[in-house]
N, C-alpha and C positions, 0 to 999 in steps of 0.2 A: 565743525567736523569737516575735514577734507575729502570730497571726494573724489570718483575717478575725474570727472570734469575739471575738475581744480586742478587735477594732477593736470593733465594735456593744457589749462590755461597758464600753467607757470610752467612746464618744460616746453611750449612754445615762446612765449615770454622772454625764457631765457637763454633759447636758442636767438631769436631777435636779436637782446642785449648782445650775446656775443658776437651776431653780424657786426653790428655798428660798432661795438670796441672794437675790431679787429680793422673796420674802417678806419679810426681813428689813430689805429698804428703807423694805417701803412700812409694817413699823411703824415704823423708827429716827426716819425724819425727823419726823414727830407727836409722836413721844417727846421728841428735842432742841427741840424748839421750842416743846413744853409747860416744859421749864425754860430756855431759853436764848430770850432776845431775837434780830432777824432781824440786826442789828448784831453783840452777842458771838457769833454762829454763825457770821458772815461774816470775824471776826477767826481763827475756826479753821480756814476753810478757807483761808485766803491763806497762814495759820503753814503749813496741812498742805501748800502748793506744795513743800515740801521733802520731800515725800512721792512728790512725782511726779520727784525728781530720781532714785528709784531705780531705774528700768529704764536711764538711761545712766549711774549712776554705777556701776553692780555690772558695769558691760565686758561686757553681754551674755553673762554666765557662764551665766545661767539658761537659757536656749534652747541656747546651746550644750553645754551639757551633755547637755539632751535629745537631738540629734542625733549628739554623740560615744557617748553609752551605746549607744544606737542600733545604730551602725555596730560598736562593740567588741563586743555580743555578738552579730551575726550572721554576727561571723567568731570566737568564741569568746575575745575576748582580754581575761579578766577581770582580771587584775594589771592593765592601762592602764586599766579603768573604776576601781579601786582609786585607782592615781596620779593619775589626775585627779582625783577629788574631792577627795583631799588638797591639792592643788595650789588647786581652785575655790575650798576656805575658807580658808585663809591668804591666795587673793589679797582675798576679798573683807571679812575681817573687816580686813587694813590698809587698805582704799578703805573701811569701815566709822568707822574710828577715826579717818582724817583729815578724814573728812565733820564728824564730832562737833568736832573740833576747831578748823573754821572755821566752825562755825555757834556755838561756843560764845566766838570772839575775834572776830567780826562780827556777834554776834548785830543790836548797837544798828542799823548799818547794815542792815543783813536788814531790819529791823521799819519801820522807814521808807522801803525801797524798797516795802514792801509793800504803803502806802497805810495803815496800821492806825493808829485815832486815839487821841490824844495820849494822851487817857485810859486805854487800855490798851496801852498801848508799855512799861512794866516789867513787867509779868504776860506778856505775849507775849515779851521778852526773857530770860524768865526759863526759859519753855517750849520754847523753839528747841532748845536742845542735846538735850532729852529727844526731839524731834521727830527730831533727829537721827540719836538711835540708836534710834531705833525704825525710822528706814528701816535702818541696819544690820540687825540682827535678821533683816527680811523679806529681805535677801543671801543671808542664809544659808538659811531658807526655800523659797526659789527656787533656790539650788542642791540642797537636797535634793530636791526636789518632781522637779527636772529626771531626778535619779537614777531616781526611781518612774515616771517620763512615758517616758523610754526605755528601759526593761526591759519596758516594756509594763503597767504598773501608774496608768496615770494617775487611774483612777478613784480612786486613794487619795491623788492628789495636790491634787483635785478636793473633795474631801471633805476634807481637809486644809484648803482653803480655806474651805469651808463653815464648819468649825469653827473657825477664827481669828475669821470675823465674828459667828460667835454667840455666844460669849464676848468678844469685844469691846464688843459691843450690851448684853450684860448685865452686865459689870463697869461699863462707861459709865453706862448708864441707873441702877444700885444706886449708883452713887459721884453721878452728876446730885441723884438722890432727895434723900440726905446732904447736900446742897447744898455740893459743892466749885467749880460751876461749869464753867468751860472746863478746868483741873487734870483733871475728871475723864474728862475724852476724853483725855484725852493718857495718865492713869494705866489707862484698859480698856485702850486697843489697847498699850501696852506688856505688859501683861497677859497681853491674847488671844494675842500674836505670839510669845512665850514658850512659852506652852503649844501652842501652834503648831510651832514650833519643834523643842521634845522630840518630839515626836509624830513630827515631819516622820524626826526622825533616826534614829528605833524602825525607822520604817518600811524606808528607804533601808536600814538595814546589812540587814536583815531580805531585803530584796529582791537582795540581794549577797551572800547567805548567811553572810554572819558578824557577830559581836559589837562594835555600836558603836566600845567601847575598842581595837579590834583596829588599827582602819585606820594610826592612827599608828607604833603597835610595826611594823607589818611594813614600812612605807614610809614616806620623808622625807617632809616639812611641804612640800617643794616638788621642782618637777620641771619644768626649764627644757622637755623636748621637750612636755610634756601642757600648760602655757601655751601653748605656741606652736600646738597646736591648738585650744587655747579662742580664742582670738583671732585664729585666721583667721576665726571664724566670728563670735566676738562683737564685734569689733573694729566690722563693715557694719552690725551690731544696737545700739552703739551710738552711732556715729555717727547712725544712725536716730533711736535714742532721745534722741537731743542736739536732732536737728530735730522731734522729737514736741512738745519745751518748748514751741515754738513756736505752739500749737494750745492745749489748755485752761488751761496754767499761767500763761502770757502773758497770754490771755485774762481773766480772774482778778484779775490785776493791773493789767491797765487798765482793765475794771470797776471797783476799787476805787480808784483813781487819780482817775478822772473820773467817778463815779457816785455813789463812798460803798461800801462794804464793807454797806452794808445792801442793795445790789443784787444779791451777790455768790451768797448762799444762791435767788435766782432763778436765777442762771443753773447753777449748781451741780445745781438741785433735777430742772429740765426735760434738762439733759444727763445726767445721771444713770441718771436713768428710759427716757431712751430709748437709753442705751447698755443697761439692766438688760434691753431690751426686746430689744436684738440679741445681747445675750449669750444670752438661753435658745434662739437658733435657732444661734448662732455655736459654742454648747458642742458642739454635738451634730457638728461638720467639725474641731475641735480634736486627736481622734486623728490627723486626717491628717498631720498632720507626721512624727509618728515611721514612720507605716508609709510616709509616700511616701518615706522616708529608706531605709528598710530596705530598699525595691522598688529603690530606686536605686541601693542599695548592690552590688544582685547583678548590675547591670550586662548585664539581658538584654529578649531585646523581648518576653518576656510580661511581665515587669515592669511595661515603658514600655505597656504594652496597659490595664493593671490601675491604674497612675496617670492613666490618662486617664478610664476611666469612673468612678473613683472622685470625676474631678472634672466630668465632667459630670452625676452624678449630684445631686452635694451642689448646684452653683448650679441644677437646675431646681427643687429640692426646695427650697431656701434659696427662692427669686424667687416662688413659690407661695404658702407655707406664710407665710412674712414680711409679705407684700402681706397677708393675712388676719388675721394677728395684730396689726399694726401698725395696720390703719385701722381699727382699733374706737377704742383712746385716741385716735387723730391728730381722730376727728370730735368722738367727746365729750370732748374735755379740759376743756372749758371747766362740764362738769358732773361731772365725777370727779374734779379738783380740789377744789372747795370742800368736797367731802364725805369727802375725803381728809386735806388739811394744814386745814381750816374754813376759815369764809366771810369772814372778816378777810384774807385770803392776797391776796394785790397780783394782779388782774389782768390784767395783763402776763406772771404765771408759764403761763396757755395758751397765748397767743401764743408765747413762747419754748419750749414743750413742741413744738407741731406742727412749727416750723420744724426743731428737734432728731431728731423722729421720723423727718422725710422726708429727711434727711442722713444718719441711721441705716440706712434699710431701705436705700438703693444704697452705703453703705459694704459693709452687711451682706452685698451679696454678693460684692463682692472679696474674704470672708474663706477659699474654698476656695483663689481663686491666690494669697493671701498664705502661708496655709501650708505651700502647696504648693512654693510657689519657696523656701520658704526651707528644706525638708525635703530640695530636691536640690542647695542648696548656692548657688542664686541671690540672693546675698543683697542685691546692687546693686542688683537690682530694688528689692527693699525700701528699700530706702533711698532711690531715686528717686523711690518712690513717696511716702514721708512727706516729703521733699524738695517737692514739688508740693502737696502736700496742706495745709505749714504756708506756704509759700510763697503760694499762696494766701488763706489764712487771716489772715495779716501785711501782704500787700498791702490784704484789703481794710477790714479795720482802720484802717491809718494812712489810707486814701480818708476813712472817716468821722470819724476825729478831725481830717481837715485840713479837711475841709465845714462839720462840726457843729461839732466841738468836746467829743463828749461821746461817751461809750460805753455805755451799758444792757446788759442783760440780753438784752434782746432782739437788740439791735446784734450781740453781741457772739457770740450763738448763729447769726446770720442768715451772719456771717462763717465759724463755724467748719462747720456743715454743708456752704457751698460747699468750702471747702475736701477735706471726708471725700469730697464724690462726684467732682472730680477725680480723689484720689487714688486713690482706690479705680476707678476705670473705666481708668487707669493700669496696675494689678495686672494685671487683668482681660485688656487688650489685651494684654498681656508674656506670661500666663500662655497664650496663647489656642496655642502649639505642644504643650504637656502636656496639652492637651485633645484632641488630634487625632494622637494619635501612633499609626502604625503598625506591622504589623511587617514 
């Protein structure tokens, strides 16, 4: 059982993790751009939109997993966390393997919806299936990580993360050196996510008290009743995740549609940084899901007492601490840039940073009610909310390609912001009864 001490060792944990990923940004991009043109950098991120197709293609296993473990061990029912996870990787290595197999009989079409030019349309066709299964891989990742985040271990599923990208970064940049090109992002993170992987699975049995090899000997590959609770919960999370598409992967591609895929590493570069910039305050409200899961679980009003100040704690401390972190780059982008990615860098990428940053900080603080509602099971909200959010973001998009005719970087950032603070003042308003509960 989690408690508050857990909570404060995994929301520092994971405030950590996101120091050092966001370290890790701000060498990667220097690094790929000292060997990769802003063109070939722009063809991997549009390849890597199949990369954003895995939070709705893995059926929301990963989160639900987190709140099933949750709930099973605060009523002590370890044979069901067992069956479920048996159940989470057989569902997700077959959504694994048929991802790979229509990205490997569509690739040709893929690569020209993508906007990718002519010039490198067989090397990026060539790459699609590997891109593929590297989003399998991370399935399965996400459901082990889920296992460690609901036992109350998330720091190590945190740190798990950490260590995918820093071995990703460094198999990449050692294979860039070697000069393999765009190959050699696609050959790290296949890499990273491996080693990833193992790790992830040490941990989980570890955390479940038995031996890896065990799970399958004592229980079937699947388990019709432990599906049907993964997908009551994951089912709203991917639907959500279906309308998430809708927000930077779209995006993306209408950049490179109407701009040229060398716009594509701008917009990329400023959303980025300013989500890396909401991640290290957003790490630190991230335990809330599983414990406001657990408080909910016991079904009493010191519970509902203890989720409430839990969340008016995190948004006054988020709305403070954010405002402060955040208006240092939002003023000087425009000189921590060049001395960042150097002074050849397109100055349009500040412009697209600020507008990023300031759609960041008021997403930034819906992310206590976004946890929150989805740790008691509200998950409609959530869905409503990215519903709005890409809804937005689509609308006002097609406004500028019907005006102008073109989509930039900047365009393209200016849309998705509005969209993050709709959605998020959405959460906000939904979540505003778990903030005010009685006993």
């Amino acid at each position: 059982m989690m408690k508050l001490d857990g909570l404060k060792v995994n929301s520092a944990a994971a405030a950590a993790s996101a120091v050092w990923n966001s370290c890790l940004m701000l060498v990667a991009y220097p690094l790929y751009l000292r060997y990769l043109s802003m063109e070939e950098y722009g063809v991997w991120l549009v390849m890597a939109v199949v990369l954003s197709l895995a939070p709705a293609a893995n059926l929301g296993i990963g989160p639900a997993m987190t709140k099933l473990v949750s709930q099973h061990l605060a009523r002590g029912e370890l044979t069901s966390i067992q069956s479920t996870l048996c159940t989470a990787l057989t569902t997700v290595a077959g959504v694994g393997i048929a991802l790979t197999l229509a990205a490997a009989a569509a690739s040709d079409h893929l690569v020209a919806a993508m906007g990718v030019p002519p010039t490198s349309r067989l090397l990026a066709q060539s790459l699609l299936p590997a891109v593929a299964v590297l989003s399998a891989i991370s399935y399965a990742v996400e459901v082990q990580n889920g296992v460690l985040s609901g036992s109350g271990r998330m720091y190590q599923s945190v740190l798990i993360q950490s260590f995918n990208q820093t071995t990703t970064l460094a198999f990449s940049v050692g294979l860039l050196a070697l000069g393999f090109g765009l190959k050699a992002l696609i050959a790290g993170s296949l890499l990273g996510s491996c080693a990833a992987l193992a790790t992830s699975r040490i941990l989980s049995a570890m955390a479940l008290e038995c031996p890896p090899s065990s799970h399958r000997r004592r229980l079937p590959a699947w388990d019709t009743d432990a599906f049907r609770g993964l997908m009551r919960i994951g089912f709203g999370l991917t639907l959500s995740s279906v309308i998430g598409l809708l927000l930077n992967p779209l995006n993306k591609l209408f950049i490179s549609n109407f701009a040229g895929v060398a716009q594509v590493p701008i917009y990329e570069i400023s959303m980025s940084a300013a989500m890396r910039l909401r991640g290290l305050l957003e790490a630190a409200v991230q335990a809330i899901m599983p414990e406001v899961s657990r408080l909910g679980a016991l079904q009493s009003a010191e519970g509902r007492r203890q989720i409430a100040s839990i969340n008016r704690a995190a948004l006054v401390r988020l709305g403070f601490i954010g405002l402060i972190v955040m208006a240092i780059p939002f003023v000087a982008a425009s000189r921590i840039i060049p001395l960042w990615l150097g002074p050849s860098v397109d100055p349009s990428l500040a412009i697209s940073l600020r507008i990023c940053i300031a759609g960041a900080y008021i997403s930034l603080l819906g992310t206590p009610s976004y946890y929150t509602l989805i740790g008691i099971g509200q998950v409609r909200e959530i869905v409503s909310a990215n519903l709005i959010q890409s809804g937005v973001n689509v609308a006002a998009c097609l406004g500028i390609l019907a005006f102008a005719a073109r989509m930039r970087a900047v365009d393209a950032a200016s849309c998705a912001a509005l969209g993050m603070v709709c959605g998020s003042l959405f959460l906000i308003w939904r979540n505003t009864p778990n903030t005010r509960s009685q006993s």
